[in-house]
C-alpha positions in Angstrom: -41.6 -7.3 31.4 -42.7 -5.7 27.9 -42.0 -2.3 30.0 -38.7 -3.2 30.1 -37.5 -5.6 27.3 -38.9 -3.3 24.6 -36.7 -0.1 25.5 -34.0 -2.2 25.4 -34.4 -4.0 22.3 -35.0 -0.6 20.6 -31.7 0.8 22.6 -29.7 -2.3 21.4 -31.1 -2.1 17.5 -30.6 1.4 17.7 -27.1 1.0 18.6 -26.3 -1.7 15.9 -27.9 0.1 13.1 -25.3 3.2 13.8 -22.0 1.2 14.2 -23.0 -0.5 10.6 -23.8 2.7 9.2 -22.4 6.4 10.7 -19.2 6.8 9.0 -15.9 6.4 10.7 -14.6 9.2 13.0 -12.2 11.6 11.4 -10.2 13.5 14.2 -10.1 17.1 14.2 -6.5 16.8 13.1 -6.7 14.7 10.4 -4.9 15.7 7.1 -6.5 15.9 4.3 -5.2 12.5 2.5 -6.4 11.1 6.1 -9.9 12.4 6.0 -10.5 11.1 2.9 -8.9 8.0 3.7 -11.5 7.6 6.6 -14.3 8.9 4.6 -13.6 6.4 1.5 -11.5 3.8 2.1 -11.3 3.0 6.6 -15.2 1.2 6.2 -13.7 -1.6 4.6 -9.7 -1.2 4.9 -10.1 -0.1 9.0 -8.5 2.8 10.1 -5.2 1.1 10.4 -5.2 -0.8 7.1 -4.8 -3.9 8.6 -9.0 -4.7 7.9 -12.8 -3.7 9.1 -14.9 -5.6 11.2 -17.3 -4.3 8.8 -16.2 -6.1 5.6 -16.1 -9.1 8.0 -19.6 -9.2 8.3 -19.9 -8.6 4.8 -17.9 -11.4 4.2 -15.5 -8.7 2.4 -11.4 -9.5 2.9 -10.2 -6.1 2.2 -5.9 -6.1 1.5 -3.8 -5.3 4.1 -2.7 -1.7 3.5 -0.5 -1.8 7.1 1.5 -4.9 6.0 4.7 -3.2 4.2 5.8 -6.4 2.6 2.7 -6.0 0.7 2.6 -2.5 0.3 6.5 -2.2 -1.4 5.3 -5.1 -3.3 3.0 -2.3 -5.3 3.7 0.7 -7.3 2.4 3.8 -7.1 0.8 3.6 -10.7 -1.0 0.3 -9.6 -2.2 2.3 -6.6 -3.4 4.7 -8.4 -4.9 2.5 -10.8 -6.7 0.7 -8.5 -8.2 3.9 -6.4 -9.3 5.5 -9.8 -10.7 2.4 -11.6 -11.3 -0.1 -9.1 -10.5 -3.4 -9.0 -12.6 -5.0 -11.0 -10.4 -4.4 -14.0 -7.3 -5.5 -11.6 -8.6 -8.9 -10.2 -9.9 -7.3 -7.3 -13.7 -7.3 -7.6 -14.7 -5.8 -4.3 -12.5 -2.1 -4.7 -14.6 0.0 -5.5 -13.7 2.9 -8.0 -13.2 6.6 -6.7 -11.7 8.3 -10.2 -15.4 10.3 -10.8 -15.1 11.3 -6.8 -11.9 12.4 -6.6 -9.3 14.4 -8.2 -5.6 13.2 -9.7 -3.8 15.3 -6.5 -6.5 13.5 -4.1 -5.5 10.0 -5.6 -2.2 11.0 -5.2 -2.7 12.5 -1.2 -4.5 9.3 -0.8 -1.3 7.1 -2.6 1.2 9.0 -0.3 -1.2 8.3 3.1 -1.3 4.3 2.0 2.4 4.2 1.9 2.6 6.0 5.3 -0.2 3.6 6.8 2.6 0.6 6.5 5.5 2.4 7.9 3.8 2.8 11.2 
């Protein structure tokens, strides 16, 4: 029985350990505001906006990004704010900041990509 139910176990740890922890896909076709959204922001905000299984486990409620109501709701200056500096200064604690990561035309790519990710 230990033949068997060790392999397994390993298999099924193995397995869990990667879907927390490889980063998202990021298609061959991607732009680049889309790769870096998937390589910064789709962890927590899913690759649709609309929210991570991820953050769920983490007991993270990331904002809708695909909900347009929300999204028209917010200017491009708050955006940007909020990409740069993070949220913590905003009211929202869990945003991390990206401003040392990335440049002002990044931000920007990545501003234009959120606004696209609600017209869907």
């Amino acid at each position: 029985m230990l033949v068997i139910a060790a392999p397994a176990l390993l298999l099924l740890a193995g397995s869990l350990a990667a879907a927390l922890f490889l980063p998202h896909p990021i298609p061959r076709t991607a732009t680049p505001a889309q790769r870096l959204y998937l390589t910064h922001c789709a962890s927590c905000h899913g690759a649709g906006g609309q929210g991570s299984w991820r953050a769920t486990l983490l007991l993270i409620q990331p904002g809708n990004l695909a909900d347009p109501r929300i999204m028209d709701s917010l200017s491009d200056e708050y955006l940007r704010e909020v990409i740069k500096r993070g949220g913590a200064e905003l009211g929202k604690p869990g945003m991390p900041a990206f401003g040392f990561h990335l440049s002002d035309e990044q931000v920007q790519g990545l501003v234009r990509h959120l606004r696209a990710l609600g017209r869907r």
